[in-house]
N, C-alpha and C positions, 0 to 999 in steps of 0.2 A: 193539571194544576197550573202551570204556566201559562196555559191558556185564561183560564181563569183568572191568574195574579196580570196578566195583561189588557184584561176587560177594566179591572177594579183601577190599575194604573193609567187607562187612559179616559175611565169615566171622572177621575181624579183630576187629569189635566184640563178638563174640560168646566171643573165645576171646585178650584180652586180657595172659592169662596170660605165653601165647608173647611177646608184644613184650617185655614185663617180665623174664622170665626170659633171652632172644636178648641183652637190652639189658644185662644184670646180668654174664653172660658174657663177648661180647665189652667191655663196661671193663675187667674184671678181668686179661682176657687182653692188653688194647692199652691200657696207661696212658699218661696224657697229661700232658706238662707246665701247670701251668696259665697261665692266662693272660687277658685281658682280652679278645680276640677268643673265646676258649670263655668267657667271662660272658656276654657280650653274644650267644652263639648264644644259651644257655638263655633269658635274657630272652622273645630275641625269640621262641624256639619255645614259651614257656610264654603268651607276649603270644598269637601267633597260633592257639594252640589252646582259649584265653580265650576268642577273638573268635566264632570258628565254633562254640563252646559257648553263646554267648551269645544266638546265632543264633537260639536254638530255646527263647528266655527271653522273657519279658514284663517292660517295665522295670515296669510296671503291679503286676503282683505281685510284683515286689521293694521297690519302695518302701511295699505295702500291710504286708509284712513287718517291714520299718525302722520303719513306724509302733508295732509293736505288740511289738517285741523280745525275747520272754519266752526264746521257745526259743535264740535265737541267745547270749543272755548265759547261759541256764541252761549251754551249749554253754562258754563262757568260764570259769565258776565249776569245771566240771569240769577240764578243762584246766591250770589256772592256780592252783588248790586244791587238789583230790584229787588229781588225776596226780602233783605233785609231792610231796605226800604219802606216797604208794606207794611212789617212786621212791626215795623216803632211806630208807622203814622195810626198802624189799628190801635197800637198797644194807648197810646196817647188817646185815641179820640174816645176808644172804650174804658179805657182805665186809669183817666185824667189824674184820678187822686193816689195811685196805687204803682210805685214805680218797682215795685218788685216783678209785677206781674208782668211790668212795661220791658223790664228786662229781660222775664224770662221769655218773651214772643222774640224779642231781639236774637239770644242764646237759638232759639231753636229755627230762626232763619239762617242762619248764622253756622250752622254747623256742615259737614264735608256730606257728599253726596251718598247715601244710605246704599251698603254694598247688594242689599235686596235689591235692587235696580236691575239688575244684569238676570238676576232670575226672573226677574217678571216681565221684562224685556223678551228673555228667550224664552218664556210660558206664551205668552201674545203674539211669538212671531215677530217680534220688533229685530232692530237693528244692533244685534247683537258686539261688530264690532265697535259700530258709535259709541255704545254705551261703556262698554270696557275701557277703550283712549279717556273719554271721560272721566269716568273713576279715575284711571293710573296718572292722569293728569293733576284730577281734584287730588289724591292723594301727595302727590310734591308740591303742591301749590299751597294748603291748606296748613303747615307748618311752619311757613314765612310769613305767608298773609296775618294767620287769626290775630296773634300777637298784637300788632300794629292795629289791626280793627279793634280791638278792646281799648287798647291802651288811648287811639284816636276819639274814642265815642262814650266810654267811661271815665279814662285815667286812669286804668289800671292794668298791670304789664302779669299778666298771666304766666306764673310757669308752671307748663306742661308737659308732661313726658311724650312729647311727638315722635322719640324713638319708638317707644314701645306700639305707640298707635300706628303707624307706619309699618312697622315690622307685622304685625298683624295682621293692618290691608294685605300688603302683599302675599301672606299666608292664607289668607281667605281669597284671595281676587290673582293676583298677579300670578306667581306660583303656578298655582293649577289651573289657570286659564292655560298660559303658554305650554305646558304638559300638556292639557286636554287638544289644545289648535296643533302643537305637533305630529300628535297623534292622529288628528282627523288628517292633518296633510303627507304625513310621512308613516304612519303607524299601521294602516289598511284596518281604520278601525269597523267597518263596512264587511269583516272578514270575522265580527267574532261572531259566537253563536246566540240564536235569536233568546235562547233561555237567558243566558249573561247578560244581551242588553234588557232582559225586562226585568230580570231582578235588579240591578243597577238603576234602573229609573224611579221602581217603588219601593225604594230603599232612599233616594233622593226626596222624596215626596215624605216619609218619616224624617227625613236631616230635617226640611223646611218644615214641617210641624214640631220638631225637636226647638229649630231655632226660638219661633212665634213662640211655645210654652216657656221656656226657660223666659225670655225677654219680660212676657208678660207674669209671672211668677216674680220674681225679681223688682219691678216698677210698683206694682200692683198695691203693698204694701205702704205708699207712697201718695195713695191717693185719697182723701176722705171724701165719703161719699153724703157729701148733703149739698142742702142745696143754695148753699154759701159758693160752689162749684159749677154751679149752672149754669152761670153764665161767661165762664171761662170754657166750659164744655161747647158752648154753643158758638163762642169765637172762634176758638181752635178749630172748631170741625169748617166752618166758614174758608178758616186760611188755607187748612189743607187742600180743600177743595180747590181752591185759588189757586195754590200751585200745581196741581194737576193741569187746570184749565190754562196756567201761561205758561207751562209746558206745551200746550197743543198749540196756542196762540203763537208762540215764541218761533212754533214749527214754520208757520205761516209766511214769514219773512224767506225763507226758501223756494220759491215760486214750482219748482217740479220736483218738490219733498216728498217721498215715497210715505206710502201707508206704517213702512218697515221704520222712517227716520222720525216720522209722528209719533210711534209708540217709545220707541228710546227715546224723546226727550220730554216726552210725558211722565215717564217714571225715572228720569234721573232726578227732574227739576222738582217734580211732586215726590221722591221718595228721600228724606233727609235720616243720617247716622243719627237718632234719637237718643239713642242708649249713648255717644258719646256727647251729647247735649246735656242729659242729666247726671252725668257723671261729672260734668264740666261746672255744673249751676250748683248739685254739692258740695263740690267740693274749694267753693271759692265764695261761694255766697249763702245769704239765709235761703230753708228749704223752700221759703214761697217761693222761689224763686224761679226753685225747679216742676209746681205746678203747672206750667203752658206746656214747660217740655214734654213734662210724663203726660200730661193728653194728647200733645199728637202721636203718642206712639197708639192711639186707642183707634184713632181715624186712619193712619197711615195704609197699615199690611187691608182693612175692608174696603178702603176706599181703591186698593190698589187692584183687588179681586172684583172690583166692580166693572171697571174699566173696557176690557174685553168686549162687553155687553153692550158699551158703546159703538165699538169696532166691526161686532157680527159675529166673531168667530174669535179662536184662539190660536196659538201657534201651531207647528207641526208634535203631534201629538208623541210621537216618537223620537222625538230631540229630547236628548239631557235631559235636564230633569224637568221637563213637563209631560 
């Protein structure tokens, strides 16, 4: 049996596509009312597929990274400058007449770095602790910053409960990362038994389909499907794509950038917090507003499962949760 739940767990990491797209379907087809018990799943299925990512991290060379942060801020400047830059000159050239729309492309360049990063980081084999500084960085950085970026480019001074959202990050990301890298360095986690790590892995692999279903359950309701949409469908998927690609471009500026620091900054920069995008765009603005957001969450998690494909291969198949 174990044997067997370990074939399905690593044909899984290999072909991540299917969770993402299974996940994208069945929300869209079984919406969900929202709610504070579906918050608190995501948390915790994002917390515990942190942890068993973490698992197969070194706090060692995460902290050697924090020492010396070039890539993780260069990762910030893109994000937080260019992205949003794009994001208003498409919204303008596309939808000259239409400033909601103009806004919500802004909004969802605009927002903190998508805690999925760090999974799909360590699904690819990428550079698991670049990506993590990144995050715990985007996450302090982004409750000082956004304020002032609205208030400069709209005139309007946003309040936000950046407690609550912070507190969160750190329950999904920071928390059980540092739990999981203690363990890999101090824990002898190399000493448990082979049945524990594979039921833990594909038990990770349900958290990450858990996540994608609820998300898209949730949004899904939000979207009207005609073809008045179409050509917001067809921008959005454009930009995402773009930030993927100046994720790899962005890598480029490092002249002996490892394979491993390509893939983290491919999905930090291409994978944005959408869900606090449209959260952000309801609850301050008309719903068109929140149209561009709720599409990229449509291109995001496929476009993110595509990627690999580019690469040749995926990560180490028995790490965390891939």
């Amino acid at each position: 049996m174990i044997n067997f739940l370990a074939k399905i767990t690593a044909w899984l990491g290999q072909h991540m596509f299917f969770i993402v797209l299974s996940g994208l379907i069945a929300g869209f087809l079984i919406p969900l009312p929202d709610s504070p018990a579906l918050r608190a799943t995501v948390v915790g299925s994002f917390g515990y597929m942190t942890f068993v990512t973490a698992l197969g991290t070194s706090l060692k060379e995460f902290l050697r990274v924090l020492k010396k942060p070039v890539i993780p801020l260069w990762i910030l400047v893109l994000i937080h400058v260019v992205s949003p830059c794009i994001a208003w000159l498409a919204g303008l050239f596309f939808f000259s007449g239409d400033p909601y729309t103009q806004l919500g492309y802004l909004i969802a360049a605009s927002t903190p770095i998508g805690v999925t990063s760090v999974i799909w980081t360590a699904l690819t084999g990428g550079s698991v602790s670049v990506a993590l500084v990144a995050v715990t960085l985007d996450t302090l950085l982004v409750p000082v910053m956004l304020p002032f970026f609205f208030k400069a480019v709209i005139g309007q001074t946003l309040q936000i409960d950046y407690l609550q959202m912070m507190v969160q990050l750190f329950a999904m990301i920071t928390i059980p990362s540092i739990a999981g890298m203690l363990i890999h360095d101090h824990g002898r986690s190399d000493m448990l038994p082979k049945s524990l790590k594979v039921i833990g892995n594909f038990i990770a692999k349900l958290a990450f389909f858990a996540v994608i279903f609820i998300n898209a359950a949730l949004v899904g309701p939000d979207i009207a499907w005609d073809l008045s949409t179409l050509k917001i469908v067809l921008v959005t998927m454009f930009l995402v794509a773009l930030g993927y690609a100046m994720g790899y471009l962005g890598s480029l500026v490092f002249k002996n950038r490892s394979r491993e620091v390509a893939l983290a900054m491919i999905y930090c920069v291409g994978l944005r917090n959408a869900s606090f995008g449209v959260v952000l765009a309801l609850t301050f603005f008309p719903h068109a507003v929140a149209i561009p957001v709720t599409m990229t969450i449509l291109y995001q998690q496929p476009f993110a499962a595509i990627i690999p494909y580019f690469f040749g291969s995926t990560g180490n198949k028995d790490q965390g949760a891939t």
